[in-house]
N, C-alpha and C positions, 0 to 999 in steps of 0.2 A: 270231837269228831261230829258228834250227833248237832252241834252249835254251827259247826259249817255247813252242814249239808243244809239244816233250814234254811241259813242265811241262803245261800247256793238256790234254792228253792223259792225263796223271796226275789231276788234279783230275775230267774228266769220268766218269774211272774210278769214282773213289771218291764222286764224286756217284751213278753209277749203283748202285754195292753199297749204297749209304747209302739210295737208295728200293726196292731188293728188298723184294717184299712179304713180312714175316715166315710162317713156315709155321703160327703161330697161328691169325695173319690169315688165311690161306688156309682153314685149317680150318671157323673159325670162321664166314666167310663163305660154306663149302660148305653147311653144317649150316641154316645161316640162310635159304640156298638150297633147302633139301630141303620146309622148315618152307612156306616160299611158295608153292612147288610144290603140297605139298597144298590153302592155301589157295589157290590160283586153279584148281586140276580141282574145286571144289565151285563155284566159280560158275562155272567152265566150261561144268559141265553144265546151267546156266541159260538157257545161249547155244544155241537150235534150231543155227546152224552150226557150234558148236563140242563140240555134247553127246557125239555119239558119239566126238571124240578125246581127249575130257577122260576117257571110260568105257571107255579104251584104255587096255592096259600098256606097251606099245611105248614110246611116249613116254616113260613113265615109266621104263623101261631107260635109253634113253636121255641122259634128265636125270639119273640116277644116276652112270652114265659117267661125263657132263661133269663134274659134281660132284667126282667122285674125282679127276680130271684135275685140276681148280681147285686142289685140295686136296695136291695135289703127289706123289701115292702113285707107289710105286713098287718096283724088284723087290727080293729077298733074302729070306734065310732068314726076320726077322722081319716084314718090311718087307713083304713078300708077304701073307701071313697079316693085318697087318691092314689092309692096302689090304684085301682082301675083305670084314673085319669089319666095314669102315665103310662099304663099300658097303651091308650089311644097317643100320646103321645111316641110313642114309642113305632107304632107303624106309620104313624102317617109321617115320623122321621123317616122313616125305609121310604118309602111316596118319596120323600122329596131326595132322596139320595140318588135313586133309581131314576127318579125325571133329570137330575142337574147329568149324571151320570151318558143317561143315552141320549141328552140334547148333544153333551161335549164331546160324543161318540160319532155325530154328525145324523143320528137318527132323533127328525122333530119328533115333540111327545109335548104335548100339553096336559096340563096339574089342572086340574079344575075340579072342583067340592061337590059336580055332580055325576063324576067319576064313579063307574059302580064300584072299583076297588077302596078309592077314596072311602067312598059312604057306609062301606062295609067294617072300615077299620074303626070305625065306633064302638057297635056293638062286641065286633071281634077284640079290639082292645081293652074292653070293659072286660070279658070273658078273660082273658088272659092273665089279668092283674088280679083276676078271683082266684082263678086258679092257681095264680101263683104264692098267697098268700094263702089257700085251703092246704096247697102242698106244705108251706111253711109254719104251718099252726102247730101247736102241742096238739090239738085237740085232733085225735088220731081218723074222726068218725068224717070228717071233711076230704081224707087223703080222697078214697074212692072213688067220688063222688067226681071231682079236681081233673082225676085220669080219666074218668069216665068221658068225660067232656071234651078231653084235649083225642080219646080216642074217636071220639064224635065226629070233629074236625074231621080227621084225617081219613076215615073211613066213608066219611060222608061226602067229601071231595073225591075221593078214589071211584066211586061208584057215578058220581055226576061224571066224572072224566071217561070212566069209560061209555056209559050210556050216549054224550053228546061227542066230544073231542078225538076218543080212541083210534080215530080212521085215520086225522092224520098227522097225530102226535104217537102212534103206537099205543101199547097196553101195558108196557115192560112197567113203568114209572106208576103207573096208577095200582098195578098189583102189588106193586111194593108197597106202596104207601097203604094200603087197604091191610095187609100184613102187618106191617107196623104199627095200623092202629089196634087193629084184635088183639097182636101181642100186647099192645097199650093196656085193654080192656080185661082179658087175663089177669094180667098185674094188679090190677083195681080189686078186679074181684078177689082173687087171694090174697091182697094183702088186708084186705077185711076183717076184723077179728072176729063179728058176729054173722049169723045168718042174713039178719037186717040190711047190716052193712052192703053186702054181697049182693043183696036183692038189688040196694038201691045204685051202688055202682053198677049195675048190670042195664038195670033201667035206663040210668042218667046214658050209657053209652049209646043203648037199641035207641032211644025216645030223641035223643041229641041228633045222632045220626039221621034220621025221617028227615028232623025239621032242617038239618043243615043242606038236608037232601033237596027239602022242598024248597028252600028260599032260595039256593041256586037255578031249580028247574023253572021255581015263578018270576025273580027278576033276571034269569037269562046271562049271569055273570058268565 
């Protein structure tokens, strides 16, 4: 009996290694993911409920993240470097899914690299692929910091949108989002183990926020 159950235990093993998703796949299916993305924020914005968060970047942070998560990135000398890469890879796919999307929609749209969304998806997809691998680290002192940032994003577009856009996109979409990012930043800080921690996820969110605040207010996105 006890001779079966190992054996029984050996085989689910190796049945479980044997359906690991290859990191191909994982890629492959992030990329494929990004591409979709774009295509459903152009009919997004066709949806009166859904327009103003389809005309959100938050989101799109966000689905970036995940993405790189899916896609198995993670930390090291090289391994760092291009988890970030492919996070810009990974919006400026959305870019292009979004342009083929609302060209074949009948609405023109021109892709050009001096696109302020374009140009933002650099820095933003470097941020993204950090944080997606800060979330994926053992090293627990990185989580904080990770949320802090992606709460950054999201509260610091909520506050540009209402200050500039609110008049005649509404407010509904922007208060959420601004919610969602504080419950983000919450998270951050309590799951902090130390004081430190806490301090410094709290920072990373207030100090992200400003500047995510200012580079929309100074380049006008």
């Amino acid at each position: 009996m006890e001779t079966t159950m190992h054996a029984g235990t050996t085989v689910r093993t190796a049945d479980a290694r044997e359906h690991r998703v290859p990191a191909a796949a994982r890629v492959s299916m992030a990329l494929t993911g990004a591409l979709l993305a774009g295509v459903l924020t152009s009919f997004g914005q066709a949806v009166p409920g859904l327009s103003s968060v389809a005309n959100s970047a938050g989101p799109w942070f966000v689905v970036a993240t995940a993405l790189c998560l899916l896609a198995g990135v993670r930390a090291g000398r090289v391994a760092l470097p291009l988890a970030m890469l492919f996070g810009i890879v990974l919006l400026e796919l959305m870019h292009v899914g979004y342009w083929a999307t609302t060209n074949l929609r009948g609405y023109p749209d021109v892709l050009s690299i001096t696109n302020f969304w374009v140009l933002m998806g650099i820095p933003t997809g470097v941020l993204a692929g950090a944080v997606a691998v800060a979330v994926r680290t053992r090293d627990v002192r990185w989580r904080g910091p990770a949320l802090g940032a992606t709460a950054a994003v999201l509260v610091g577009e909520g506050v540009r949108a209402l200050l500039q856009v609110a008049a005649t996109t509404g407010s509904t979409t922007w208060v959420v989002e601004i919610v969602v990012g504080v419950a983000v930043l919450v998270v951050a800080v309590l799951a902090a183990r130390t004081p430190t921690g806490r301090i410094v996820a709290l920072a990373t969110g207030v100090l992200g926020t400003v500047g995510v605040l200012g580079i929309y207010l100074l380049l006008g996105g």
